[in-house]
C-alpha positions as CSV (number, residue, x, y, z in Angstrom):
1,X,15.0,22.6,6.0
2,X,11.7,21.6,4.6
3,X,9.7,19.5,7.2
4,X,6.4,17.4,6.9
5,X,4.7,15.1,8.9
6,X,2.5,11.8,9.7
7,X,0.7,11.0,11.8
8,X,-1.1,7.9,12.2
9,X,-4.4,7.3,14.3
10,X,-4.2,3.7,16.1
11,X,-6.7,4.1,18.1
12,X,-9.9,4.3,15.8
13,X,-12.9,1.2,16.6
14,X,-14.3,-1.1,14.4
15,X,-16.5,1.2,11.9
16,X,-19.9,-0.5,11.6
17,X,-22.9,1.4,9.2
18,X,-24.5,4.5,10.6
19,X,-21.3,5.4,12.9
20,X,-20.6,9.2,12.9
21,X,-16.7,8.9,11.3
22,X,-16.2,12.0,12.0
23,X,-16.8,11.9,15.6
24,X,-14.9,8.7,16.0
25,X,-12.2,10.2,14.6
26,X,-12.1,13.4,16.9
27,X,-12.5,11.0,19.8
28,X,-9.6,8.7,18.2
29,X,-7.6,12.4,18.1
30,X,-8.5,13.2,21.7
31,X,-7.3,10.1,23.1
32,X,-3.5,10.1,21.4
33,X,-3.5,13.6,22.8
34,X,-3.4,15.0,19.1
35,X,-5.5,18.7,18.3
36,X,-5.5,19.6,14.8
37,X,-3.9,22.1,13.1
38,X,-4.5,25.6,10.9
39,X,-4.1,23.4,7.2
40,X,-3.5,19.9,8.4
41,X,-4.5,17.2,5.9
42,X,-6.6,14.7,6.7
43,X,-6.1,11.4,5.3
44,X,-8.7,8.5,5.5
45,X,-8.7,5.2,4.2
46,X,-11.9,4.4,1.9
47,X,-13.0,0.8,3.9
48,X,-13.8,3.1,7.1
49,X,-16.0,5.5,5.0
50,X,-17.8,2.8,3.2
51,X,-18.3,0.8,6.4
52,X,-19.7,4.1,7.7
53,X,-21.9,4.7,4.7
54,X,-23.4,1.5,4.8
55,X,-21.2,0.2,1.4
56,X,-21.3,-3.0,2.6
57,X,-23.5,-6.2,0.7
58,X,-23.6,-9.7,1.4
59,X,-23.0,-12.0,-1.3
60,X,-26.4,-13.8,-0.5
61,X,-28.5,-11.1,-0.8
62,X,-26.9,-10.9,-4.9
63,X,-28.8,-12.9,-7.9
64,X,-25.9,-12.9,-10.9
65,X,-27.4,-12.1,-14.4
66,X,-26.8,-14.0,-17.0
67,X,-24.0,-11.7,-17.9
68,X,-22.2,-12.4,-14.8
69,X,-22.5,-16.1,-15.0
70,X,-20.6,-15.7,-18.2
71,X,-17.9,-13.5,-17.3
72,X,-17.4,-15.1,-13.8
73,X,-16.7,-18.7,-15.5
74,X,-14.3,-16.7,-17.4
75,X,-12.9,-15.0,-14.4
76,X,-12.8,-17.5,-12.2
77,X,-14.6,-15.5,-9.6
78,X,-17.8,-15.9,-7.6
79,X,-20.3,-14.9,-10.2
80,X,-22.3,-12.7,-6.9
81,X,-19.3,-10.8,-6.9
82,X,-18.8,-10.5,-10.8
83,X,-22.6,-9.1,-10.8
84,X,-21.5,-6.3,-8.2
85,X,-18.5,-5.5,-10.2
86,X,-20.4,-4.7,-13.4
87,X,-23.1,-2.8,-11.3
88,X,-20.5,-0.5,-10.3
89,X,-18.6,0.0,-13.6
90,X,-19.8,1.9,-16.4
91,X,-17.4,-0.6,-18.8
92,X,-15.3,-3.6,-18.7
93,X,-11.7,-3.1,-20.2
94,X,-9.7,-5.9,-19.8
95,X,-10.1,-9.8,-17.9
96,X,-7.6,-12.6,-16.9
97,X,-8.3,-15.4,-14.6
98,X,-8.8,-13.6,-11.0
99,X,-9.3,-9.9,-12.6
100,X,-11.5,-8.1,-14.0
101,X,-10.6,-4.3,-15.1
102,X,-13.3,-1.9,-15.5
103,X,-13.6,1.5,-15.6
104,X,-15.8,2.5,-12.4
105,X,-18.6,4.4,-12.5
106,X,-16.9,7.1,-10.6
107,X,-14.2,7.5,-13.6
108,X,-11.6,5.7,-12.9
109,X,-9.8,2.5,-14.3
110,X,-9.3,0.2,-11.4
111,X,-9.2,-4.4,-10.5
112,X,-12.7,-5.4,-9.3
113,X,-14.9,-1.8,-9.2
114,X,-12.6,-1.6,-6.0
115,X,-14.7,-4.0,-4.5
116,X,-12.9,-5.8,-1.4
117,X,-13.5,-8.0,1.8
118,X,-10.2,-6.9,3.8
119,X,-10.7,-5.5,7.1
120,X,-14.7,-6.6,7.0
121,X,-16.2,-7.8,10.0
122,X,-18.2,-11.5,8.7
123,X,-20.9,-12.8,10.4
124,X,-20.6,-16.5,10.4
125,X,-18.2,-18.5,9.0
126,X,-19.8,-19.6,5.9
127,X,-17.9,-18.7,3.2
128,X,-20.6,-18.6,0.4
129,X,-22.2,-15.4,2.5
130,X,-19.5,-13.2,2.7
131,X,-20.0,-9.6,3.2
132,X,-18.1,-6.9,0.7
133,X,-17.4,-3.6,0.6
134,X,-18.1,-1.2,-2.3
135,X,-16.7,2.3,-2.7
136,X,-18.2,5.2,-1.7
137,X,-21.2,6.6,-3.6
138,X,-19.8,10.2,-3.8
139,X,-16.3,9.9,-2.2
140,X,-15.7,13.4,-2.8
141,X,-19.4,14.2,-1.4
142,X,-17.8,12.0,1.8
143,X,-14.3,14.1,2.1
144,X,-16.2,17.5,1.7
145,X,-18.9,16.4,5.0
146,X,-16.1,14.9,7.1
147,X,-14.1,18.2,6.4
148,X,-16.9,20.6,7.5
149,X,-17.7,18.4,10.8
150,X,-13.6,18.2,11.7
151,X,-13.7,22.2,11.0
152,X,-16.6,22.9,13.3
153,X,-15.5,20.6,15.7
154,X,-11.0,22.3,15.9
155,X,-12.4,25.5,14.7
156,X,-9.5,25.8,12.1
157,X,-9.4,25.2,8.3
158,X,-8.4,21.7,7.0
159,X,-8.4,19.7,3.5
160,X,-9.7,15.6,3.8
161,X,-8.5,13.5,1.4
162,X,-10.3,9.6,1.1
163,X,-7.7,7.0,-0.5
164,X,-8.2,3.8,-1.9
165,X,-4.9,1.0,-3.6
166,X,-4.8,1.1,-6.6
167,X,-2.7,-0.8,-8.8
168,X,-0.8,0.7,-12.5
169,X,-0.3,0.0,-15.7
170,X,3.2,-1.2,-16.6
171,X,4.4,-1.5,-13.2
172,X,4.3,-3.9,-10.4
173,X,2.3,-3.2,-6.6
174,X,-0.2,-1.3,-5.6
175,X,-0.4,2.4,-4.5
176,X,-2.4,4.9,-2.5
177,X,-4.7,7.2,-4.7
178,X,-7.2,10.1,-3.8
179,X,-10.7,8.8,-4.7
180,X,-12.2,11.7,-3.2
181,X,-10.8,15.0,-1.9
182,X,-12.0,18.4,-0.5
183,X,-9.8,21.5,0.6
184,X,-6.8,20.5,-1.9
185,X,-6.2,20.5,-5.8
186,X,-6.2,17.7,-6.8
187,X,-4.0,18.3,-9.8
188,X,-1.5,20.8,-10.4
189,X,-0.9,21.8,-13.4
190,X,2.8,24.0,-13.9
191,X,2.8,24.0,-17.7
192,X,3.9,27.5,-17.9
193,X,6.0,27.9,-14.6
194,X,9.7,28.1,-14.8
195,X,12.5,25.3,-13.6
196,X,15.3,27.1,-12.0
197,X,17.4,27.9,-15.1
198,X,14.1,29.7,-16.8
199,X,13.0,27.0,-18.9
200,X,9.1,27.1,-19.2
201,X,7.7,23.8,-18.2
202,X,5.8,22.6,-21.4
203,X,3.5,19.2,-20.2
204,X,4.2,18.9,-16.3
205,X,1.2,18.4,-14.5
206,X,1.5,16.7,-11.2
207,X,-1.2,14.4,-9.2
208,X,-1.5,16.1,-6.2
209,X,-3.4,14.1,-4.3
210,X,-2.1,11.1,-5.6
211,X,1.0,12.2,-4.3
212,X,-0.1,12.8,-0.9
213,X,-2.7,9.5,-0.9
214,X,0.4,7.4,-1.4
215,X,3.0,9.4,1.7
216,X,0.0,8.3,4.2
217,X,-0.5,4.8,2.7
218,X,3.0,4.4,3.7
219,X,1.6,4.0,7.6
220,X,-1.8,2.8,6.7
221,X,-0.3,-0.3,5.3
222,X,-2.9,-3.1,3.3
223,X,-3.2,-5.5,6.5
224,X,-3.7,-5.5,10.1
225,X,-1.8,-2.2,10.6
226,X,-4.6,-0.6,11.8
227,X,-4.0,2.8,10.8
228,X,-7.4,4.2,8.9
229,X,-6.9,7.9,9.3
230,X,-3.1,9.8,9.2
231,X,-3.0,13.5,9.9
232,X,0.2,15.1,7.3
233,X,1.5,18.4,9.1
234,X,3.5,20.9,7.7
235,X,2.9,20.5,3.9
236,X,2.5,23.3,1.8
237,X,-0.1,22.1,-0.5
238,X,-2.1,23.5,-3.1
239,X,-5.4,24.3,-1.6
240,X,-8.3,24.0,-3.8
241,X,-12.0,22.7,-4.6
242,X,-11.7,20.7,-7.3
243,X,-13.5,16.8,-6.9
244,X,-10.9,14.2,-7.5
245,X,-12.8,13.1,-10.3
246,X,-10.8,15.8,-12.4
247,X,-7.7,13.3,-11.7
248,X,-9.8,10.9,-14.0
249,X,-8.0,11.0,-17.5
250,X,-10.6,11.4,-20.3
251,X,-10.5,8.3,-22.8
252,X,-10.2,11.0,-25.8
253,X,-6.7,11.8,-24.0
254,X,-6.0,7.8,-22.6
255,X,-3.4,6.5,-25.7
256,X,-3.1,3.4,-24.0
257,X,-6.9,2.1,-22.3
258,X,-8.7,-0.3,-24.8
259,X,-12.3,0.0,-26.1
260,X,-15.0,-1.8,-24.0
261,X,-15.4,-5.5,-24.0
262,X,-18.5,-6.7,-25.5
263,X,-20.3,-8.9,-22.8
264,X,-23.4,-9.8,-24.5
């Protein structure tokens, strides 16, 4: 019998900017009686890095561009927020009435540069200054500090993965996906290895971390679960050093994105 699994921290505070996650999270560990483990994963939700980082902005402190005007009209969005979208994208791929597609400036294609107000603490109650959150600057920069300061702290070797929803082309609902990752490959690739009659696997690569960020977004949940971190036990994954930027397809190899929208 194979066996893995999840754990999910409840017991994690309100991140607010400049908290030490790392240390909440080992207090969060001591309290639900929980050591880590020789080659547990660690799995944390993007919001509580950002909110750590200091990825938050209020909507008042943003002056739209001309640009933004346009394409929030367009969008149907609050032109603030349309200006922090294309701030964090390197392109604009597709638009409908309450979407806007980009690819983000870390890579990948994703709604709204990821940029979200779920699970933010507002201050006030006026609408027109809300406060968002933005991803990470460096996600995998974030996984590979939070897995050195969980490692000093349990004295045992680990792999952090930081996972964000995501939804997909062709198919309904979002998912959790790696957005940054230290300690694990984040894409294996068996083109090569045999199945169990001998045949040599010809195109199979599988998204490793993908695979993983979307078993602990089954107990994070997208609401007032309040599950930000899971611990997975037990797998045997494929440990590497790779960022998860490598999951990022290159357009040269993407048959399906479309060129950039002109927004001129």
């Amino acid at each position: 019998m194979i066996r893995v699994e999840l754990l999910g921290l409840t017991d994690l505070p309100l991140v607010r900017p400049g908290d030490d996650l790392a240390a909440l999270i080992a207090a969060a560990l001591d309290r639900q009686g929980l050591a880590l483990a020789a080659h547990d994963l660690v799995v944390v939700a993007q919001k509580v890095v950002s909110k750590a980082e200091g990825r938050l902005v209020r909507l008042s402190s943003v002056t739209p561009s001309p640009t933004a005007e346009r394409l929030a009209a367009q969008v149907e969005k609050d032109p603030r927020l349309v200006e922090l979208i294309l701030r964090e994208s390197k392109s604009v791929l597709r638009v409908r009435p309450g979407l806007v597609i980009v690819e983000h400036r870390l890579g990948f294609v994703c709604a709204n540069a990821g940029i979200d107000r779920s699970n933010i603490q507002q201050e006030g109650s006026d609408a027109h200054d809300e406060t968002v959150a933005l991803l990470p600057l460096d996600p995998d920069a974030s996984a590979a500090a939070l897995r050195r300061a969980l490692e000093a702290r349990d004295g045992v070797p680990l792999a952090v993965l930081i996972i964000d929803s995501h939804g997909r082309a062709f198919r309904e609902g979002i998912v959790g996906v790696a957005i940054g990752c230290s300690g694990v490959a984040p894409v294996i690739d068996k083109r090569g290895d045999p199945d169990l009659l001998g045949y040599r696997l010809q195109v199979t690569e599988i998204g490793h971390a993908d695979e993983i960020a979307s078993a602990a977004s089954l107990l994070m949940g997208q609401a007032d679960e309040g599950v930000p971190v899971v611990v997975m036990r037990g797998l045997r994954y494929a440990r590497g050093e790779e960022p998860a930027r490598r999951i990022a397809r290159l357009p040269a190899r993407d048959l399906f994105r479309p060129p950039p929208m002109e927004l001129g």
